[in-house]
N, C-alpha and C positions, 0 to 999 in steps of 0.2 A: 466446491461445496460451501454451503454458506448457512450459516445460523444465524438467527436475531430475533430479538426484542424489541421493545418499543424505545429503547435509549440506545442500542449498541448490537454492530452485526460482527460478524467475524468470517469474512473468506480463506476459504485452504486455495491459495494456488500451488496449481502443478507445472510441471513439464517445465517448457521454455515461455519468455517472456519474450519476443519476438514479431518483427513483420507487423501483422495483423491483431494478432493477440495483445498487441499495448494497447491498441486502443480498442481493441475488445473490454481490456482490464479496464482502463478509462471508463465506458460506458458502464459495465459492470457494477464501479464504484459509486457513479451518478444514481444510479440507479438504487442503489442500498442506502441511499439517503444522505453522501456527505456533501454537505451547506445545510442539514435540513436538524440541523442539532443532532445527531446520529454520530456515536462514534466509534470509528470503523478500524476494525484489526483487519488485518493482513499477515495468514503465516503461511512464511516463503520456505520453511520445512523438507516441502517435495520440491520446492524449483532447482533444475537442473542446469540453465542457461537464460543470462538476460543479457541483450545483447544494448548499446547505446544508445539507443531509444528506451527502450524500458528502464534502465537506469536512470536517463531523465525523467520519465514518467515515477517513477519511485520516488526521485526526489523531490520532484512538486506535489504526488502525494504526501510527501514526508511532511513539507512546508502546510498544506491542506489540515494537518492534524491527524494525519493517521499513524496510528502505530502498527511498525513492521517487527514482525518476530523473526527469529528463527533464520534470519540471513546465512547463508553461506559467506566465510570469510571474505571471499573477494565477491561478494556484492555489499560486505559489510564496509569494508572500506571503500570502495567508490561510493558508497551514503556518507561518509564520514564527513564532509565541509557541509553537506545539507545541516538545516538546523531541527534538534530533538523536537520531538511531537510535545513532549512536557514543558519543551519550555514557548509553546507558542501561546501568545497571549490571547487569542480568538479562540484557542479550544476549549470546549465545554467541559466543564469540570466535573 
């Protein structure tokens, strides 16, 4: 599900982040505007399984400027050496 404005969208992912689905989410993201000044949530609330590829993919979204909510512990700590969306200096404020 995805909500947005003209400054800010916000994605619900579900299920698993997996396979196909990362760069499903990848596209997904492009697509809702982020490089385009657009700043993009992500709550991972319902995700159930992300496996090492989506984890990577989370963490270059993370680097991207997106804020992740809502992690599950153990996806919160495999983000934990990525660097916080607040403190990236390209993010639009």
């Amino acid at each position: 599900m995805v909500e947005s404005s003209g400054e800010a969208a916000r994605l619900r992912v579900e299920g698993r982040v997996t396979d196909g689905w990362v760069e499903e989410l990848r596209k997904t993201c492009d697509l809702q505007g982020l490089g385009d000044g657009i700043r993009l949530t992500l709550d991972l609330a319902d995700v159930a399984f992300v496996d090492a590829a989506g984890i990577e993919l989370l963490k270059e979204l993370k680097r991207r400027c997106v804020t992740l909510l809502n992690p599950t512990s153990f996806v919160a700590q495999q983000l934990k050496d990525a660097p916080r969306a607040d403190a990236c200096k390209d993010c639009p404020s």
